[in-house]
C-alpha positions in Angstrom: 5.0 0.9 -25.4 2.5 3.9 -25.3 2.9 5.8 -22.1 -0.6 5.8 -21.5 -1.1 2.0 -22.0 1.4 1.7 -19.4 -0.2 3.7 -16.8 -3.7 1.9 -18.1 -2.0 -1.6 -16.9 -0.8 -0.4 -13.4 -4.4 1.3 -12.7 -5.8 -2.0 -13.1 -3.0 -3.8 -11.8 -3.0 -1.9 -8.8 -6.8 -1.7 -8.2 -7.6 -5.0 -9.2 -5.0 -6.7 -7.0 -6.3 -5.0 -4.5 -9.9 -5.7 -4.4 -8.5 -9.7 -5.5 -6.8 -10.3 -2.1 -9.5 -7.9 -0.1 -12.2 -10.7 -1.5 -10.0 -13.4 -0.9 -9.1 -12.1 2.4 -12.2 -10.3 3.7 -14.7 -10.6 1.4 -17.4 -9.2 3.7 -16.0 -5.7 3.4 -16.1 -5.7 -0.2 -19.8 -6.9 0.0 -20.8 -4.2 2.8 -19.0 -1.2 0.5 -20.6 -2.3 -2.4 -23.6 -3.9 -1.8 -24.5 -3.0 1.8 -24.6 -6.5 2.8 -23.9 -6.9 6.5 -23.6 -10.3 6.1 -23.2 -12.6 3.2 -24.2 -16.5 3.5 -21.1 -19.0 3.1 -21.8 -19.5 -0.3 -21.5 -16.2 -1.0 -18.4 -15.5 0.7 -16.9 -18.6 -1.4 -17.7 -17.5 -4.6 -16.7 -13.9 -3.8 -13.5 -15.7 -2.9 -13.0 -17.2 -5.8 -13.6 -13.8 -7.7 -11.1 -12.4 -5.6 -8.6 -14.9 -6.9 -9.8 -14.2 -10.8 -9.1 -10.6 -9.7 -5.5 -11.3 -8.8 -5.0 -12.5 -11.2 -6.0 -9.9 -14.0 -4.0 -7.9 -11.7 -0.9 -10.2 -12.2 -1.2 -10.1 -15.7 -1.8 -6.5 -15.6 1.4 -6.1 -14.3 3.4 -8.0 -16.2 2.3 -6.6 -19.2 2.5 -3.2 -18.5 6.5 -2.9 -20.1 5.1 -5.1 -23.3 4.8 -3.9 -26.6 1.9 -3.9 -29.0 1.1 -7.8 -29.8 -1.7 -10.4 -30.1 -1.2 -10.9 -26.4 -1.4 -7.7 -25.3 -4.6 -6.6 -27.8 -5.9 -9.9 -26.0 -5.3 -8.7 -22.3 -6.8 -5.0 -22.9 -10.3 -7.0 -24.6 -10.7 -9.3 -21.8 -9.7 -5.8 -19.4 -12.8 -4.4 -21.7 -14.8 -6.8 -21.2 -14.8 -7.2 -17.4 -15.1 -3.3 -17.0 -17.8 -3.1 -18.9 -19.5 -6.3 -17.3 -19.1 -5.0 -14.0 -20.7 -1.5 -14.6 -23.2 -3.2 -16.1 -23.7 -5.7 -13.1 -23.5 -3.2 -10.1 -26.0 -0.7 -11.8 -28.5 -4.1 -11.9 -27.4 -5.3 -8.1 -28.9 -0.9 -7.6 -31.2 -0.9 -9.4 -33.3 -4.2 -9.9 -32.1 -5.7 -6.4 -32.0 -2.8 -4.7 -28.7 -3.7 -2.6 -26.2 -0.9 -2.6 -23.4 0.4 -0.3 -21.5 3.2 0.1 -19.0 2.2 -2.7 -21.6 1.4 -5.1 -21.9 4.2 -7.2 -18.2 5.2 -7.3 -17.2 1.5 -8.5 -19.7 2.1 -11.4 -18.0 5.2 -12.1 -14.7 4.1 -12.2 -15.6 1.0 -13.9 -17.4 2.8 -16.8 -14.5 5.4 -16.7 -11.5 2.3 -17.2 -14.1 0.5 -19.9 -13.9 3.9 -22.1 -10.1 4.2 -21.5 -9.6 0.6 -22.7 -11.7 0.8 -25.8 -9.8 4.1 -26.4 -6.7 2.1 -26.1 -7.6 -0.5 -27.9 -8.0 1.3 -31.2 -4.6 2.8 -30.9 -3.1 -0.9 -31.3 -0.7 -0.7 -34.8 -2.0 -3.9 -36.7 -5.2 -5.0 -34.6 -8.8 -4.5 -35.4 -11.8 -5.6 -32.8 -11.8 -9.0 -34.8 -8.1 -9.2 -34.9 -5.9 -10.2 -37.6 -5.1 -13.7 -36.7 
């Protein structure tokens, strides 16, 4: 497997995870460093709980795939990867912007976000076999 795939999978392993069991744990801290929410309502801290756990688990599956070789699977993983870094950019710049709710975090998230969406795509087109419509 490429080298930098590998080291792709464990950054969003690692970081995902992460942020998967801090929402599932404690989801008010994620909400105060991104958002600047000092409290949330109990809906809020549900479904952020419920992201957490959709976060563990791209970070599970992050992990697991980090030793695999090029394959349908793996082409699939890295989309969906692009797809939720991209979202997310996308999302927190709108939660800045339009509603006007940020926190400290804010801004670096974005960064980091748009930085791991540009790495994916980047790793995406280096897959032997695959095209962005897939050969299936």
């Amino acid at each position: 497997m490429n080298a930098t795939r590998r080291v792709f999978l464990v950054v969003i392993a690692a970081v995902e995870a992460a942020t998967g069991l801090g929402l599932l744990l404690l989801p008010s801290v994620p909400f105060a460093l991104l958002l600047g929410l000092e409290s949330a309502t109990v809906e809020a801290i549900f479904v952020g709980r419920i992201a957490g756990a959709a976060l563990l688990a791209i970070g599970a599956a992050s992990w697991m795939a980090r030793k695999d070789e090029s394959n349908s699977s793996l082409f699939g993983l890295l989309v969906g990867i692009l797809i939720y870094n991209t979202a997310v950019s996308i999302l927190l710049v709108y939660a800045a912007t339009v509603l006007k709710t940020t926190g400290v975090m804010l801004w670096p998230t974005v960064a980091f976000h748009a930085l791991l969406a540009v790495w994916g795509g980047l790793l995406l087109r280096g897959i032997p076999g695959e095209t962005p419509l897939g050969n299936r």
